[in-house]
N, C-alpha and C positions, 0 to 999 in steps of 0.2 A: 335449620336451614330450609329457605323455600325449595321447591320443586325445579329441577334444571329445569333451564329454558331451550327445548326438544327441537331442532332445527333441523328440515329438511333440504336436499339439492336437486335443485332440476337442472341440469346437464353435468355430462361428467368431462370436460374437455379438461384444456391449459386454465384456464382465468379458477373454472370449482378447485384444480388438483394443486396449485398455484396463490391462489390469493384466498381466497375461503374457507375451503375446509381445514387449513393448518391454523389459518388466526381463528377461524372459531374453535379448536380443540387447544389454544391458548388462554382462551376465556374461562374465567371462575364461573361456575353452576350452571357452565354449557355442555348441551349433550349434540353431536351431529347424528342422528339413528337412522333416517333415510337418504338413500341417491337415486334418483331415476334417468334413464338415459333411452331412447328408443331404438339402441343399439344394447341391447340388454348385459353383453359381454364387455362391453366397458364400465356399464355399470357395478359389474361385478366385480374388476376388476381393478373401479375406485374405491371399493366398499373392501375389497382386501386391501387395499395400499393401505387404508385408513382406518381402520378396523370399524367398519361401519355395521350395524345391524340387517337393516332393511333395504332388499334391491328390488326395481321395478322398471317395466319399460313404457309403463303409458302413467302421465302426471294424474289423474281422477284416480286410479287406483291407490297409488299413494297416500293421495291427501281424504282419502276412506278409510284404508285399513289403518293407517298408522298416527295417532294423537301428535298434531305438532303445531309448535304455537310461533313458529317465524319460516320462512323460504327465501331463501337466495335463486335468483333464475339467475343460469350462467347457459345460455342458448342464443342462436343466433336473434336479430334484432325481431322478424318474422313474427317471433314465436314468443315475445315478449308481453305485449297486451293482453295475449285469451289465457297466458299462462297466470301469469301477477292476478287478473281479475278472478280465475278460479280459486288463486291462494286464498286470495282475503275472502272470498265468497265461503271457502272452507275455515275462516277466522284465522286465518294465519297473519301476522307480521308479514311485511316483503322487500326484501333489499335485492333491487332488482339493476340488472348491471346496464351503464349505458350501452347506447343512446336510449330515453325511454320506449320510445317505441318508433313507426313505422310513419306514423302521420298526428296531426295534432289529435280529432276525432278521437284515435288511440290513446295517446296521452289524457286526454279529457275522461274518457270512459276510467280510464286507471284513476285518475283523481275521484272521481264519484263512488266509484266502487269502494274504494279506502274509507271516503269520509260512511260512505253508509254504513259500510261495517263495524267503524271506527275503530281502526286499525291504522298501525306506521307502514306506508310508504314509500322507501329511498330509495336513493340510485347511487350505484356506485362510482362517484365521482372520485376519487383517491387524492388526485392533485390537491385536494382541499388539504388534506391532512400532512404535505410534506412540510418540511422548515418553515422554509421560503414564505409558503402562502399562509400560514399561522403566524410567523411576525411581521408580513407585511398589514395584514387584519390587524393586531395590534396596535400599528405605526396609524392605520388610516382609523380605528376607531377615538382615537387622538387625536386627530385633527393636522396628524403631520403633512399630509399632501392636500388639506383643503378639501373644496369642491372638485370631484374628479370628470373632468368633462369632454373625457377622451380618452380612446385603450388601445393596443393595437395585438392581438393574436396569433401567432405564429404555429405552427405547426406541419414542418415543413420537411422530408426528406429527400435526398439526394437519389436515390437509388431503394426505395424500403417498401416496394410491392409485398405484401406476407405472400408467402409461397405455400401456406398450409390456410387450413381453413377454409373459409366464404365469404373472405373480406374484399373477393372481385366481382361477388356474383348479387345482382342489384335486385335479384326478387327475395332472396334470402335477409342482404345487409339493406337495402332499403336508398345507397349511396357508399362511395367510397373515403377518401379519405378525412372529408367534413365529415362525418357523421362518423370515425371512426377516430382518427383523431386528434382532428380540430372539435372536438364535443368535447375533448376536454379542457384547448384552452379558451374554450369560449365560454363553458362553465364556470374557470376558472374566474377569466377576468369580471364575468357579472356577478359570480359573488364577491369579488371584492369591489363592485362598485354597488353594491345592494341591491343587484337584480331589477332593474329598472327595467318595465315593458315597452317592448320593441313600438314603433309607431310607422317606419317604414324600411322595409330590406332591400337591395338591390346586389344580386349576384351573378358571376360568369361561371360556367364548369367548363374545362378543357379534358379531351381524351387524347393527349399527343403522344405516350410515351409507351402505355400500360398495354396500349393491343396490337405492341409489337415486338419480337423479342428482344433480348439486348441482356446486360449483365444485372442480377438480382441477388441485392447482398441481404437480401432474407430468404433467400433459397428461390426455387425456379417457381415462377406464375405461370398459370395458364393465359398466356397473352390470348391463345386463339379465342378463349371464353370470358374474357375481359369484359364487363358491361356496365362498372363501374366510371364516376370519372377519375381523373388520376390526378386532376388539380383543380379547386375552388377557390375561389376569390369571391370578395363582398365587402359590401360599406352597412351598418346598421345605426340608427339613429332610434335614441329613447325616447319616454313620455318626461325625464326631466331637463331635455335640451343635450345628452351627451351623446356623445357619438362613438363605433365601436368600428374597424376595417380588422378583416380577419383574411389571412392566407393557408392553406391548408395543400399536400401536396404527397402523393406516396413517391412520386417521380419527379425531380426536378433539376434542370441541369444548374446547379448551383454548388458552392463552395462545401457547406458543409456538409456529412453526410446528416446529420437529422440536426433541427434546430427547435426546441418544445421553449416558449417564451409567450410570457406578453409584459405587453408595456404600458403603464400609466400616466398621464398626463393632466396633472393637480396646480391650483393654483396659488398651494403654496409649496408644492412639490410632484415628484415625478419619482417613476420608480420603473427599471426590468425586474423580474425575478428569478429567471434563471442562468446566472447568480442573483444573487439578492443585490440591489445598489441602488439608493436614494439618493435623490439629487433636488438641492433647497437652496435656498437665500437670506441670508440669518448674517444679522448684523453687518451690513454692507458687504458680505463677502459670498460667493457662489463655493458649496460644501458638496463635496461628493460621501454618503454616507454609506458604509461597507461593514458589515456585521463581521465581529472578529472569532464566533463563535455562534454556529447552530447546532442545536440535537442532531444525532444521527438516530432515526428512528423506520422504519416500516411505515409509508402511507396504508397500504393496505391493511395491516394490521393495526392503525389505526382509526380506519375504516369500519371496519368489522366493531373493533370493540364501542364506535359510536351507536352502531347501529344496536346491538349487543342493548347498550345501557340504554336507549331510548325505547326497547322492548320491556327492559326488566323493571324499569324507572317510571315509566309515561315522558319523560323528558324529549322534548323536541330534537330528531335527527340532524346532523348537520343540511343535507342534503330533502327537501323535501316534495311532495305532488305536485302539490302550484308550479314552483320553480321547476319541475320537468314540461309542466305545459309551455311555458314561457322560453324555455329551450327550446322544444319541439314547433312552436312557431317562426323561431328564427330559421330552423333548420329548414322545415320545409318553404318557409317564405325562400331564403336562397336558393334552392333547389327550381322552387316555380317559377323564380326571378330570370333565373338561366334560362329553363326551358323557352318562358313567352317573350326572353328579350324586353323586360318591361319590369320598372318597381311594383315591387307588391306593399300595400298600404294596411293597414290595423287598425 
């Protein structure tokens, strides 16, 4: 048997104690041996939860003393660029969690560092791996919905400020609920339309709800320190004629309390996925197509174990560098797009 594949964690929050270190200690001829955290005592006391070896509280210590050949960053958005580009600089693997980073520049420097070290680069997209977005993949490399020449991104809650964390504090996260989680259905939808590059963005942010108090069914925010926005809107148009609108929102006075969805628009079909439901025209007749049966499986720890075999294999990550830069352009095009009141162009 080869030699485990020795994996270390750089933050010890909810997403490391939560989505990572339990699927990687799921994994065949995986070993998790370090955690580092800059709060040293949570470090430690992820590394008892999980019976971890190695604790540390500064990342370069880590990746000196301890042999390891992949890293999960599970740290604020911040802190993601100098950390990922030390990994690989230390030849490590990196499955690094969204958003990629801070600004495109960041995401660029993260791609170059990978290829030079030639090393895997991913990001923890998950939504790739649930049901939903694995048979809709299916359905579209089939040709069930055609030319896809339109999508629509949802990501949208009623009331779902996080009341823990730094998901309101914008030198930390970088932006609120776009980049938090509207990154993921916007990821979502351009890998199911094969990630075609943006060619112009145009975005609104609103702060009307978030810096003020009011009722919070993810527990109490700091409205007074709110510097997030609390809701994004945007139209994105690609390099092959399609076009993308995306809604994103932690606060909004609407029906449901959270809505996570996008929607396809194919010309020979059309599809929401969450739930899954295709909609065709086949033999004179307009067909609504409703899957009678999906797996029930762990995105996350399907996540992991992509990541997992594309370290142990050389096999291509679901998730990879390019496609974070191509993110990270849209993200901050919308972002810049708000700010100057003006499309930003590619």
């Amino acid at each position: 048997m080869k030699n485990p594949l020795k994996v270390g964690i750089i933050g010890a929050g909810l997403i490391a104690k939560e989505a990572h270190i339990p699927n990687y200690q799921k994994c065949e001829n995986v070993e998790v041996v370090a955690v580092v955290n800059h709060h040293i005592e949570k470090a430690k006391q992820c590394a008892e939860q999980f019976n971890i070896r190695y604790t540390f509280s500064e990342v370069q210590e880590m990746l000196e003393k301890v042999e390891l050949d992949a890293i999960s960053i599970c740290t604020p958005n911040k802190f993601h660029a100098d950390q990922t580009i030390a990994a690989l600089q230390a030849n490590c693997h990196v499955l690094c969690e969204k958003p990629p980073a801070m600004s495109i520049q960041e995401a660029k420097a993260m791609e170059e560092a990978a290829e030079k070290a030639g090393k895997i680069l991913s990001y923890g997209f998950h939504y790739r791996h649930t049901s939903e977005v694995e048979t809709l993949k299916r359905f579209i490399e089939k040709d069930e919905l055609g030319h896809i020449y339109a999508a629509k991104a949802t990501a949208v809650r009623r009331r779902g400020i996080p009341g823990w964390g730094v998901f309101t504090n914008k030198e930390l996260q970088g932006g609120g609920p776009l980049i938090d989680i509207g990154v993921h259905m916007l990821d979502t939808a351009l890998h199911l339309m094969g990630y075609p590059e943006p060619t112009t963005v145009l975005g609104s942010t609103y702060q009307e709800i978030g810096n003020r108090q009011g009722v919070g069914l993810l527990g109490d925010w700091d409205w007074k320190g709110f510097s997030v926005e609390d809701m994004a809107r945007g139209m994105i148009t690609f390099n092959n004629g399609a076009s993308l609108i995306i809604e994103s929102a932690f606060a909004a006075n609407v029906e449901k309390q959270e809505e996570m969805n996008v929607s396809f628009y194919g010309n020979k079909g059309g599809a929401d996925l969450f739930p899954l439901k295709m909609y065709q025209e086949k033999y004179d007749t307009l067909l609504d197509v409703t899957p009678r049966f999906l797996p029930d499986h762990s995105a996350h720890e399907k996540l992991i174990f992509d990541f997992v075999q594309a370290c142990q294999t050389g096999k291509k990550p679901s998730s990879t560098a390019k496609q974070g830069v191509i993110l990270q352009q849209i993200i901050h095009g919308l972002y810049q797009s708000a700010q100057n009141n003006k499309p930003v162009l590619f």
